[in-house]
DOMIGU-421655 format. One record per residue (C-alpha): residue in one letter; x, y, z. Coordinates in steps of 0.001 Angstrom, whole numbers, padded with zeros to 6 digits, always signed. Example, Ala and Ser with C-alpha at 12.3 -4.5 7.8 and 13.67 -1.06 7.14 Angstrom:
a+012300-004500+007800s+013670-001060+007140
This chain:
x+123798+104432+092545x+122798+101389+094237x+119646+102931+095176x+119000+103674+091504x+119655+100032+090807x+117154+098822+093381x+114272+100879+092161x+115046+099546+088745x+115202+096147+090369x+112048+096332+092106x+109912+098044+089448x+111123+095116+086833x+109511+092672+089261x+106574+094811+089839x+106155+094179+085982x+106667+091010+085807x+104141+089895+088513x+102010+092633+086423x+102483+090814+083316x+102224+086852+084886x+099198+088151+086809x+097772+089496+083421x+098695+086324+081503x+097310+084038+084376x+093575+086090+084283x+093557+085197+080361x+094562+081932+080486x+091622+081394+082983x+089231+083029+080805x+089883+081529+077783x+090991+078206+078967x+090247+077082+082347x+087114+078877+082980x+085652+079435+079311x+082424+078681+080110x+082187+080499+083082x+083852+083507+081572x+081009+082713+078525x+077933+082908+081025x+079639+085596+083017x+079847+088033+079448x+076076+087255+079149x+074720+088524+082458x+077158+091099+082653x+077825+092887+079223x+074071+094245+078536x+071222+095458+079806x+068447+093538+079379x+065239+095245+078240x+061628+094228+078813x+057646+095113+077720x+056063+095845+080767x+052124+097277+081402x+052292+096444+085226x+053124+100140+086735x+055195+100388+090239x+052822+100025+092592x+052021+096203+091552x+055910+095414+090637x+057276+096567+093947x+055530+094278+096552x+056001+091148+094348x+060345+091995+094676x+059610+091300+098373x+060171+087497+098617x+064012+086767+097027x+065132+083733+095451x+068294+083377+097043x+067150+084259+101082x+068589+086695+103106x+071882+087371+101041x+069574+089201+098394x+068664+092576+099707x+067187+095653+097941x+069973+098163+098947x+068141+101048+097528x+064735+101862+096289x+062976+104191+094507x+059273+105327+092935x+060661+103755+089803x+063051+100755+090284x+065584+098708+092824x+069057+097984+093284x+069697+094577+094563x+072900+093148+096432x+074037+090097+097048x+075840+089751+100354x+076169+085883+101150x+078699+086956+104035x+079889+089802+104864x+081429+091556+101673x+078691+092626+098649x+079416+090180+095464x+077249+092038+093089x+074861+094282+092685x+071923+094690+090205x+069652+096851+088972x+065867+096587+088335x+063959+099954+087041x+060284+100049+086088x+057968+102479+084218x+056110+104205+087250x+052956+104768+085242x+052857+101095+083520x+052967+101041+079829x+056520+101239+079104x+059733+099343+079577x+061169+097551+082713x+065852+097522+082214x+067836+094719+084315x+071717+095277+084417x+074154+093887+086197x+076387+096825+087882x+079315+095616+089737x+080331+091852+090804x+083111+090133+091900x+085869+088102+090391x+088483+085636+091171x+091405+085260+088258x+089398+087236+085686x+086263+085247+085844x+082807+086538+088078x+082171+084590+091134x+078718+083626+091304x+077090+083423+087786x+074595+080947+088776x+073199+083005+091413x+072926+086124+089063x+070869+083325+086978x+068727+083042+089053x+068459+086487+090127x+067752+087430+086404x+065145+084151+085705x+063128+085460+089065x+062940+089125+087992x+062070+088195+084464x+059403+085769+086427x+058168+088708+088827x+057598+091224+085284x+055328+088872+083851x+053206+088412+086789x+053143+092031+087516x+052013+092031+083424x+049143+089864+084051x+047717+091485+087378x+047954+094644+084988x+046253+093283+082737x+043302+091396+084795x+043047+095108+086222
C-alpha cells in the first residue's frame, strides 16, 4: 500500500511540474517574450516562396560566402537546393532549408525546419533574419546574372 501511495505521490508532482512548466512557456510567450515569440511565428510558421529565373548552377556558388561566419554551414546539398545549420558552438540551433528550380524558370522555397528554444520562445531570431534577408539577397542576384545571360 505504501508503494501505491508513492507512485500516486510522485506522478501528482510529475503533473504539477508538467502543468507549472506548461503555464511558465505561455506566460513567456504571451507576456515576457511577445515580441520575440511574434518574430519567431514569422520565420518559423511558413515557407516562404520566391520567382526565380537564375537555374542551380549560378545560385549555388553565390551560397558560398555566409552572413553569419563559420557557424553557418551547408549541412547537405543537392542538384536542386541546401540545408543550412547554424552551429555557433557545439550543438546545431536551427536548421534551414533553401531549394531551387535546377533548370531556372521556376520557384526558389525557404523554410525554417527545426530550431531551438528556451521557455517556449526560439533562440536566435535575429540570426534567422539575417539568414532569410541574405538568401532573399543571393535569389535576386542569381535573377539578374540570369537575366544578363
Amino acid at each position: 500500500m505504501e508503494i501505491l501511495g508513492g507512485i500516486i505521490f510522485l506522478a501528482i508532482i510529475i503533473g504539477i511540474a508538467w502543468l507549472w512548466n506548461t503555464a511558465e512557456n505561455a506566460f513567456n510567450r504571451h507576456v515576457l517574450s511577445r515580441g520575440e515569440y511574434r518574430a519567431e511565428q514569422e520565420l518559423t510558421n511558413q515557407k516562404f516562396r520566391y520567382p526565380c529565373h537564375a537555374n542551380s548552377s549560378i545560385i549555388r556558388p553565390l551560397l558560398d560566402n555566409s552572413p553569419l561566419g563559420s557557424s553557418l554551414e551547408i549541412s547537405t546539398d543537392t542538384p536542386d537546393g541546401v540545408i543550412f545549420l547554424y552551429r555557433p558552438l557545439l550543438t546545431p540551433e536551427f536548421y534551414a532549408c533553401l531549394e531551387y528550380p535546377t533548370s531556372g524558370n521556376g520557384t526558389a522555397t525557404f523554410e525554417f525546419l527545426k530550431w531551438t528554444e528556451s521557455n517556449g520562445v526560439a533562440t536566435h531570431t535575429s540570426e534567422m533574419k539575417t539568414l532569410k534577408a541574405w538568401v532573399e539577397d543571393v535569389l535576386l542576384q542569381a535573377d539578374r546574372a540570369a537575366i544578363r545571360q
